[in-house]
C-alpha positions in Angstrom: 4.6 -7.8 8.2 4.5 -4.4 7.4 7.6 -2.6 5.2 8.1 1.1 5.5 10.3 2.9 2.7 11.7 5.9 2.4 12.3 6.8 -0.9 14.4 9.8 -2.3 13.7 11.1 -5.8 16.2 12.1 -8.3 16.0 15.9 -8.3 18.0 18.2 -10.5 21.0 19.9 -8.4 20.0 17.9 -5.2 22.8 16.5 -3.5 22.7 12.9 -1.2 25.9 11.7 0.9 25.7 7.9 0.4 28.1 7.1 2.6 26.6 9.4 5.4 23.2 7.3 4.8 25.0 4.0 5.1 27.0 4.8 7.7 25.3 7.0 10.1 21.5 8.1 8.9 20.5 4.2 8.5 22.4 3.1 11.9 20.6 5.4 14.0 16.9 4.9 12.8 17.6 1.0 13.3 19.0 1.7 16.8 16.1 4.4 17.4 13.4 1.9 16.5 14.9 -1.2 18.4 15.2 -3.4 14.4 18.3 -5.5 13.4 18.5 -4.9 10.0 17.1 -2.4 7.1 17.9 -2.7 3.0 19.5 0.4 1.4 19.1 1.4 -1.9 21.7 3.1 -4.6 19.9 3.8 -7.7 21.5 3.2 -11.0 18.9 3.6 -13.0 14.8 4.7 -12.4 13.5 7.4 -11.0 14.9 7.3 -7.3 18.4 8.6 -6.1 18.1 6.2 -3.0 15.8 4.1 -0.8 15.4 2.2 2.5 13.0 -0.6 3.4 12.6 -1.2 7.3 10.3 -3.9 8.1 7.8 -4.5 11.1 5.9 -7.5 12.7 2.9 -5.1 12.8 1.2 -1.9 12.2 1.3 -1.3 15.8 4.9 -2.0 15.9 5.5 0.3 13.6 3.5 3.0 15.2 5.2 2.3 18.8 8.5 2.5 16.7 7.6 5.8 15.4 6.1 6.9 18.4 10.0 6.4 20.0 11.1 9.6 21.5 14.4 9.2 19.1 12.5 9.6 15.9 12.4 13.7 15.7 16.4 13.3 15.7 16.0 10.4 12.5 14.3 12.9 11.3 15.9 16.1 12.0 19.5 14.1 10.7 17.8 14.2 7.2 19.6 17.9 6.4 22.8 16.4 7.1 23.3 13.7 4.0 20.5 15.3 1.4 18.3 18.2 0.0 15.7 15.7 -1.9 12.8 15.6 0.2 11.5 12.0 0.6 8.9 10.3 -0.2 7.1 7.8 2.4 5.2 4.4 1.1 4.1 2.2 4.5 3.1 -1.2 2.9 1.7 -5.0 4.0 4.3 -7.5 2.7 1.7 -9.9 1.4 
């Protein structure tokens, strides 16, 4: 399994819509990239304002997913819920 996250780091005077993350960003990347489910993050405390963790059967899964003709729009919806520039880990669930 492999486990992207997108992580957003706590940045002084940065602003980050929750609720447009939940309820919109989040939706369309699943729907983009064909998955069921993704975990969303609210910090409280540490070093990150927010996260997401999607999760893939495989690296090539995950490259076909980001190879979907949808994925310039996940990523051109960023400007709309946050000015923190995001941080990308791609990870093997071990």
């Amino acid at each position: 399994m492999i486990r992207l996250s997108v992580l957003y780091p706590k940045t002084d005077g940065a602003s980050f819509d929750h609720d447009y993350y939940r309820d919109s960003h989040v939706p369309l990347a699943l729907k983009t990239w064909g998955l069921e489910s993704a975990e969303i993050d609210k910090g409280i405390d540490g070093p990150y304002e927010a996260a997401v963790h999607f999760t893939f059967d495989s690296m090539e899964a995950f490259g076909a997913a980001l190879g979907a003709p949808g994925t310039a729009d996940v990523q051109a919806d960023v400007v709309n819920y946050t000015t923190i520039v995001p941080a990308m880990q791609i990870s093997e669930i071990v």
